[in-house]
C-alpha beads as a LAMMPS data file, in Angstrom:
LAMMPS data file: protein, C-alpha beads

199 atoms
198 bonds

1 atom types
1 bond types

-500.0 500.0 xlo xhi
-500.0 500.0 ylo yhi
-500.0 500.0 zlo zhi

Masses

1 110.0

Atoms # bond

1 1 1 17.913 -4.873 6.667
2 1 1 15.661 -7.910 6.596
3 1 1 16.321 -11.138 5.231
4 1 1 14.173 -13.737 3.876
5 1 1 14.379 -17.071 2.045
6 1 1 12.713 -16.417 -0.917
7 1 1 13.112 -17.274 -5.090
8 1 1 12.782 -14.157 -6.543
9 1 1 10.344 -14.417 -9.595
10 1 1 11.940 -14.638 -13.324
11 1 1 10.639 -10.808 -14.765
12 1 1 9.103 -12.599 -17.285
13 1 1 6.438 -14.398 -15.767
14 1 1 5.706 -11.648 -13.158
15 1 1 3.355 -9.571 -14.541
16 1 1 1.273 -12.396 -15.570
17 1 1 1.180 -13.968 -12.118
18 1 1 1.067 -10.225 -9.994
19 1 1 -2.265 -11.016 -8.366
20 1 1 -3.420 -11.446 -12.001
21 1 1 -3.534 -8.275 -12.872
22 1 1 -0.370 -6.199 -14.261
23 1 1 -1.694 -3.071 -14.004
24 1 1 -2.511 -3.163 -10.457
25 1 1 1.195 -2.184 -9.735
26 1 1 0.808 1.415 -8.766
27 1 1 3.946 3.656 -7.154
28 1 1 2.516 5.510 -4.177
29 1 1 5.074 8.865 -3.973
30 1 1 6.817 10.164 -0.598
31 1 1 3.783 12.774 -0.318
32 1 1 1.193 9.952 -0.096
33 1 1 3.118 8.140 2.310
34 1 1 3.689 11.352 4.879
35 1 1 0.194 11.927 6.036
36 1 1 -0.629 8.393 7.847
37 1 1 3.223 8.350 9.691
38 1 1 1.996 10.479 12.491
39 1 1 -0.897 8.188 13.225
40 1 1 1.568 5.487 13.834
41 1 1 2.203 4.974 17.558
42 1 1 5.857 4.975 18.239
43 1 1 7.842 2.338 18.410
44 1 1 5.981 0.173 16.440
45 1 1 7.233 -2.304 13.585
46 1 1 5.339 -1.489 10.401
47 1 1 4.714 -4.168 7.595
48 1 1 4.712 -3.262 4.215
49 1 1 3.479 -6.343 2.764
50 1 1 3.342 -4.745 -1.347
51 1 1 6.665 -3.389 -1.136
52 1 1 10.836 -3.586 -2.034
53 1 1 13.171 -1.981 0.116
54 1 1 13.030 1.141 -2.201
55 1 1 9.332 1.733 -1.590
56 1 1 8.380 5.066 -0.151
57 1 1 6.351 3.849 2.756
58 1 1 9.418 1.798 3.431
59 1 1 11.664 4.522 3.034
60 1 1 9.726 7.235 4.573
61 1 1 8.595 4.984 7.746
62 1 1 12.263 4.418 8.108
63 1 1 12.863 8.209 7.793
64 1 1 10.803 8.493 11.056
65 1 1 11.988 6.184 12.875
66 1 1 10.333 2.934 12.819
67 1 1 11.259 -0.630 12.490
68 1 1 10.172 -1.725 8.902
69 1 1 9.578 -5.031 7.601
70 1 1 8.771 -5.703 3.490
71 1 1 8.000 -7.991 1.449
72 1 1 6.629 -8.650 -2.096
73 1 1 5.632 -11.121 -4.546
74 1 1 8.114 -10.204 -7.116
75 1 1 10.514 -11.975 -3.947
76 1 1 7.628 -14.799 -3.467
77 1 1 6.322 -13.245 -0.412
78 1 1 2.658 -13.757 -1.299
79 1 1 0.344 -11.003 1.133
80 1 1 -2.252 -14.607 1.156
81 1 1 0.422 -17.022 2.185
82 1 1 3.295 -14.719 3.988
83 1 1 3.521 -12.818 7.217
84 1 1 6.838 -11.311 9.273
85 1 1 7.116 -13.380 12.330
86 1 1 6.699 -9.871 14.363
87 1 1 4.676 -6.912 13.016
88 1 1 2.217 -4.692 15.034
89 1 1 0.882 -2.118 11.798
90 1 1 0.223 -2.522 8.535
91 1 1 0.487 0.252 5.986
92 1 1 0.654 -0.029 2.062
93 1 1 -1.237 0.647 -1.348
94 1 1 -2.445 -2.712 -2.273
95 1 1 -3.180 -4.259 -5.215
96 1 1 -6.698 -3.040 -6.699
97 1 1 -7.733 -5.907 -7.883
98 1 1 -7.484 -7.919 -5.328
99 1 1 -9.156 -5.154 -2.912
100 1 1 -11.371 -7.287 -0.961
101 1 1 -9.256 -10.447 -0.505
102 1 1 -6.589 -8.053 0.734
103 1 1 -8.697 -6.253 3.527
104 1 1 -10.662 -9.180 4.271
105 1 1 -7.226 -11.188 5.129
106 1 1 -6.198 -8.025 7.133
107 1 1 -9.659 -7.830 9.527
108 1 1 -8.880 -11.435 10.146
109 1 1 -5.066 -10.682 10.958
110 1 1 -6.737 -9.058 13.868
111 1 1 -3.695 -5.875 13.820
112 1 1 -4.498 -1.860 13.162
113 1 1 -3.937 -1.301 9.206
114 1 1 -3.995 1.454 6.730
115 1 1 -4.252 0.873 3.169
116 1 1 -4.427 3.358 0.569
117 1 1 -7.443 2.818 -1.708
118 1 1 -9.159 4.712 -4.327
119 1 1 -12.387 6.560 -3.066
120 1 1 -14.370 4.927 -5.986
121 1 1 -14.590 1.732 -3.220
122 1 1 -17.172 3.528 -1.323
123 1 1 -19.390 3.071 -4.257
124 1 1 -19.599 -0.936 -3.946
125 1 1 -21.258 -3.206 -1.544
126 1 1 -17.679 -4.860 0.046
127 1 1 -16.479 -2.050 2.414
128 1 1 -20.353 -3.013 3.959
129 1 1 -20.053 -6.499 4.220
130 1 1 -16.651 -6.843 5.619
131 1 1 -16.995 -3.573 8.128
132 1 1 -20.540 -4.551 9.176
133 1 1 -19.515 -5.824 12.420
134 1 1 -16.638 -3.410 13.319
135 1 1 -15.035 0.255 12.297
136 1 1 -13.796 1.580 9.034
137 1 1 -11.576 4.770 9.680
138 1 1 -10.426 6.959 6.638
139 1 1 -8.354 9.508 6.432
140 1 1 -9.130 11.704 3.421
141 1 1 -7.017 14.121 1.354
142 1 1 -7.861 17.749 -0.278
143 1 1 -5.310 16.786 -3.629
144 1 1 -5.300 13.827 -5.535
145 1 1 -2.567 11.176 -5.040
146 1 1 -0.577 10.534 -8.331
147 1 1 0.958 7.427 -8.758
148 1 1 3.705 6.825 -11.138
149 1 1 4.133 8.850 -13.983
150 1 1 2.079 9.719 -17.309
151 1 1 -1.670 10.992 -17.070
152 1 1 -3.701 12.350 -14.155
153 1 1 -5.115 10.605 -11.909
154 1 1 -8.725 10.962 -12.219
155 1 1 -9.527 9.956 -9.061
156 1 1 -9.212 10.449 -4.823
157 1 1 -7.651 8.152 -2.500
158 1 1 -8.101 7.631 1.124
159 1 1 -6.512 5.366 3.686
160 1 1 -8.998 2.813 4.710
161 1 1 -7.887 1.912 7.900
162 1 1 -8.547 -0.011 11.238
163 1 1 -7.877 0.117 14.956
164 1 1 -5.672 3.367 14.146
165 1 1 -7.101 6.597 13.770
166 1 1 -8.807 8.317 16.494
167 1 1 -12.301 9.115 15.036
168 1 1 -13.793 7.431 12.137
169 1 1 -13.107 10.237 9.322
170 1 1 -9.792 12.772 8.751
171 1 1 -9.082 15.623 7.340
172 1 1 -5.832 15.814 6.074
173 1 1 -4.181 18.179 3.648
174 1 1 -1.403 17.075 1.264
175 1 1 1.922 18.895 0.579
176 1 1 2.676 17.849 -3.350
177 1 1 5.740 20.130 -3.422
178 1 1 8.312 17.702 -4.022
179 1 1 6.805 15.581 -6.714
180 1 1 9.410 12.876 -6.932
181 1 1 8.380 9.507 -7.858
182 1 1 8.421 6.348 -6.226
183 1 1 12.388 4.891 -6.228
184 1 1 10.546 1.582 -6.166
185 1 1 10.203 1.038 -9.730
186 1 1 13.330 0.129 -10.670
187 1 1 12.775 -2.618 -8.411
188 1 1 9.852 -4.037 -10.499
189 1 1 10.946 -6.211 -13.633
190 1 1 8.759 -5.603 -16.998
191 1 1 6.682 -2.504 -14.845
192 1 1 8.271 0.345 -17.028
193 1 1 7.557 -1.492 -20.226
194 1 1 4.072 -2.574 -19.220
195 1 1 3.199 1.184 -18.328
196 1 1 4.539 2.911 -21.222
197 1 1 2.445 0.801 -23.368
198 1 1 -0.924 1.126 -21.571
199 1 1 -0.704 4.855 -20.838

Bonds

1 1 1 2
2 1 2 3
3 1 3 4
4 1 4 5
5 1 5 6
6 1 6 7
7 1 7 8
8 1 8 9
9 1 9 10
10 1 10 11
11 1 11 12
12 1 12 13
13 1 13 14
14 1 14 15
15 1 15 16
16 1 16 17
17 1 17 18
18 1 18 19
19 1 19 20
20 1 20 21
21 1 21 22
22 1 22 23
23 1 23 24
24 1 24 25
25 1 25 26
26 1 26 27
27 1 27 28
28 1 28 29
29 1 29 30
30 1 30 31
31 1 31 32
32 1 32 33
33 1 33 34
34 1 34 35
35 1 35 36
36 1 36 37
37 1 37 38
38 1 38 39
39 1 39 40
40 1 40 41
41 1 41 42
42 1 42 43
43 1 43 44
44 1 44 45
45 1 45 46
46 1 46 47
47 1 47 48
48 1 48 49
49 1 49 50
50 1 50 51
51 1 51 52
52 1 52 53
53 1 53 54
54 1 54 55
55 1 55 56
56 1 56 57
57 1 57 58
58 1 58 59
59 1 59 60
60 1 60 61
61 1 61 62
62 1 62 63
63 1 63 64
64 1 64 65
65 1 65 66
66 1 66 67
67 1 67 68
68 1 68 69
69 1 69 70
70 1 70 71
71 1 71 72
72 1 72 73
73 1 73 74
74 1 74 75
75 1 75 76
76 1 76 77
77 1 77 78
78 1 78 79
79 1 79 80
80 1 80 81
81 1 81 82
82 1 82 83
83 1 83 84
84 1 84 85
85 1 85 86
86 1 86 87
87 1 87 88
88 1 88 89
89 1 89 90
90 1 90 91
91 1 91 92
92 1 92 93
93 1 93 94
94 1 94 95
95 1 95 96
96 1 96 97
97 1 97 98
98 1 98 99
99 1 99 100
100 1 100 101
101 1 101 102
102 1 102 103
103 1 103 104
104 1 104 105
105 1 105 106
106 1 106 107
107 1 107 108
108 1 108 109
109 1 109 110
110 1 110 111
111 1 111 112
112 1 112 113
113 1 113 114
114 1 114 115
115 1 115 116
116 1 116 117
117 1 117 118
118 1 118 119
119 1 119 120
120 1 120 121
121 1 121 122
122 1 122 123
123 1 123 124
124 1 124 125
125 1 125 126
126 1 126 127
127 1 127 128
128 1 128 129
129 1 129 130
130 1 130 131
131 1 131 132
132 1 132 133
133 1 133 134
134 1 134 135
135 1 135 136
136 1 136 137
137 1 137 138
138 1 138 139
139 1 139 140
140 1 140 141
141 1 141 142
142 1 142 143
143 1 143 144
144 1 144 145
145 1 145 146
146 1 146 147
147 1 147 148
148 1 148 149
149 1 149 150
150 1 150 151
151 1 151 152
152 1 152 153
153 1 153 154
154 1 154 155
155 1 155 156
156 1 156 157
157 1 157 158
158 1 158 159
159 1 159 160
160 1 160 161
161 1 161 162
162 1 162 163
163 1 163 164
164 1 164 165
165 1 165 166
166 1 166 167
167 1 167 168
168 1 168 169
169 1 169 170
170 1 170 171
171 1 171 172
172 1 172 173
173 1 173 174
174 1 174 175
175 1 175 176
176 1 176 177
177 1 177 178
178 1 178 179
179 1 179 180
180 1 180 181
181 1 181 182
182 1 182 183
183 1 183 184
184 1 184 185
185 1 185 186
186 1 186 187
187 1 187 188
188 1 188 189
189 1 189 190
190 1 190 191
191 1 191 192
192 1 192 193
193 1 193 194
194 1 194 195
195 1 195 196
196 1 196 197
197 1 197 198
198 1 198 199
């Protein structure tokens, strides 16, 4: 269990101050989480810096073994002002609208990463810029990654990662069967209203 010395945000004031953008908190299920844990070298403390201690990446890394550390701004662990004091990997789904601020902070952490990102991203200019000078891995699915519940998602994710695969593009296929959603968002204040009304 980790501890840290946080003030925990009052739920109503945290959508409005989540990175700015309420919507951009997505629950990535246990089958999303499963394909990148084998690329994980063992023994390794993995930080999940957009995640509670119910998060499936936190759960499921823990599942297999590793040391996890989490945090979250809903705790005031802020990805652009906090870090652990020991982490070697990074793995989460962060927030979309923040996309590039996000991977540019983690080139310049200078640690292996994998963060789950829609496949639309390949479409812009950023992933260019900020891998011009070194490697973008991804490891793509055959199935669709649903996050949370209510419609489709109508589009492919990959993990965009760094310094952790061992060639530049993956294969992987996804097992959907169990289906269960993400026991993180009960850990979320105002998420469940915010969703049903925007869905």
């Amino acid at each position: 269990m980790n501890h840290y010395n946080h003030v925990p945000m009052e739920p109503s004031n945290y959508l409005k101050k989540l990175y700015g953008n309420p919507t951009d908190e997505k629950y990535t299920p246990g089958y999303g989480v499963l394909p990148i844990i084998k690329y994980i070298p063992e023994g390794k403390t993995v930080w999940c810096p957009f995640d509670t201690e119910h998060s499936e990446f936190v759960l499921k890394f823990r599942d297999a073994g590793f040391h996890v550390v989490h945090s979250h701004i809903c705790n005031g662990q802020d990805f652009f002002d906090y870090e652990p004091s020991q982490w070697d990997v990074l793995v989460s789904n962060p927030p979309f609208s923040r996309k590039v601020e996000v991977f540019d902070r983690c080139l310049k952490l200078g640690k292996p990463f994998a963060l789950l990102m829609s496949n639309y991203w390949l479409n812009n200019v950023a992933p260019c810029r900020l891998f011009q000078h070194t490697d973008l891995e991804l490891l793509m699915f055959d199935k669709r990654i649903q996050f949370g519940q209510g419609k489709n998602v109508p589009f492919n994710s990959s993990y965009f990662c760094h310094g952790l695969l061992p060639k530049q593009i993956i294969f992987e296929q996804i097992d959907a069967t169990d289906k269960s959603p993400s026991r993180m968002q009960g850990d979320i204040p105002d998420t469940d209203k915010h969703q049903s009304a925007s869905e």
